[in-house]
N, C-alpha and C positions, 0 to 999 in steps of 0.2 A: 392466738392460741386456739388450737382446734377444739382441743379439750382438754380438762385438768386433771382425765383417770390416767390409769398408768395400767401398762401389759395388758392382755386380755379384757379386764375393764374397760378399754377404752374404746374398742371395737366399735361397740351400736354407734356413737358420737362420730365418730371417724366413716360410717358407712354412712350413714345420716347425713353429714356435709360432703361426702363426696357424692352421692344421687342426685343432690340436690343441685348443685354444679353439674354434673354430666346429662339430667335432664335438661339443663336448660340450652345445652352443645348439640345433643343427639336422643332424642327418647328411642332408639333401638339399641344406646349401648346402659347398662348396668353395671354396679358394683358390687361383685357380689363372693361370700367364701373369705371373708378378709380373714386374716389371722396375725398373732402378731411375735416375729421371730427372734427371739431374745437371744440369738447368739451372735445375729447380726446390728442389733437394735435398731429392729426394722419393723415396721408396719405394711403388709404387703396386702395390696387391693386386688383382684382378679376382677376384671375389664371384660367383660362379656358381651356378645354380639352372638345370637345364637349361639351355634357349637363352639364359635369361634375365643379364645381368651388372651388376651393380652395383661402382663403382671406390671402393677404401679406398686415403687415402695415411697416410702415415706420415714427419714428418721425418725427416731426420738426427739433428737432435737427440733426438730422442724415442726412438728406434733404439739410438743408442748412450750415453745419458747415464743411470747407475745410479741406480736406483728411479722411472724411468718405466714402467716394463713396469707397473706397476696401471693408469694414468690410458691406458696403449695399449692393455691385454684391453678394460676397462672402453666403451672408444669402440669395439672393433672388437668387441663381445659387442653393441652399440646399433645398430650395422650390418647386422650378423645379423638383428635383432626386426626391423629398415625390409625387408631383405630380404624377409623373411615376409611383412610387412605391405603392403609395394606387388607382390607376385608373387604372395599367397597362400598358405593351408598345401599346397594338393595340386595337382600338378601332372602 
């Protein structure tokens, strides 16, 4: 479980282990403007590289349900590599 807030609450937790993962892939990409879409019950990350943004969502379910957080690094550490790889190493 990423975190146990729910909607907007859950935000800071959610941006917080995703930095903490994407620094450890790339320190030129960040997480950053997350918000969280309640009509889709989505958690959307914006992936930033400079100007550049690429969007990560994330269930609810996957968010809050214990022992998804591997199969959510796992996908959001694959985001990171597309990042790289459609923006480049140097910027």
């Amino acid at each position: 479980m990423i975190t146990e807030h729910v909607g907007e609450t859950a935000l800071p937790d959610i941006e917080a282990w995703a930095n903490g993962i994407i620094r450890s892939e790339d320190g030129t990409v960040k997480a950053l403007e997350s918000y969280h879409d309640a009509d889709s019950n989505t958690y959307v990350i914006r992936l930033c590289r400079g100007a550049r943004v690429l969007l990560f969502r994330l269930s609810e379910a996957q968010v809050h349900t214990p022992g998804r957080e591997p199969e959510c690094e796992k996908t959001l550490r694959n985001r990171v590599k597309e990042v790289r790889r459609l923006l480049g190493r140097s910027e």
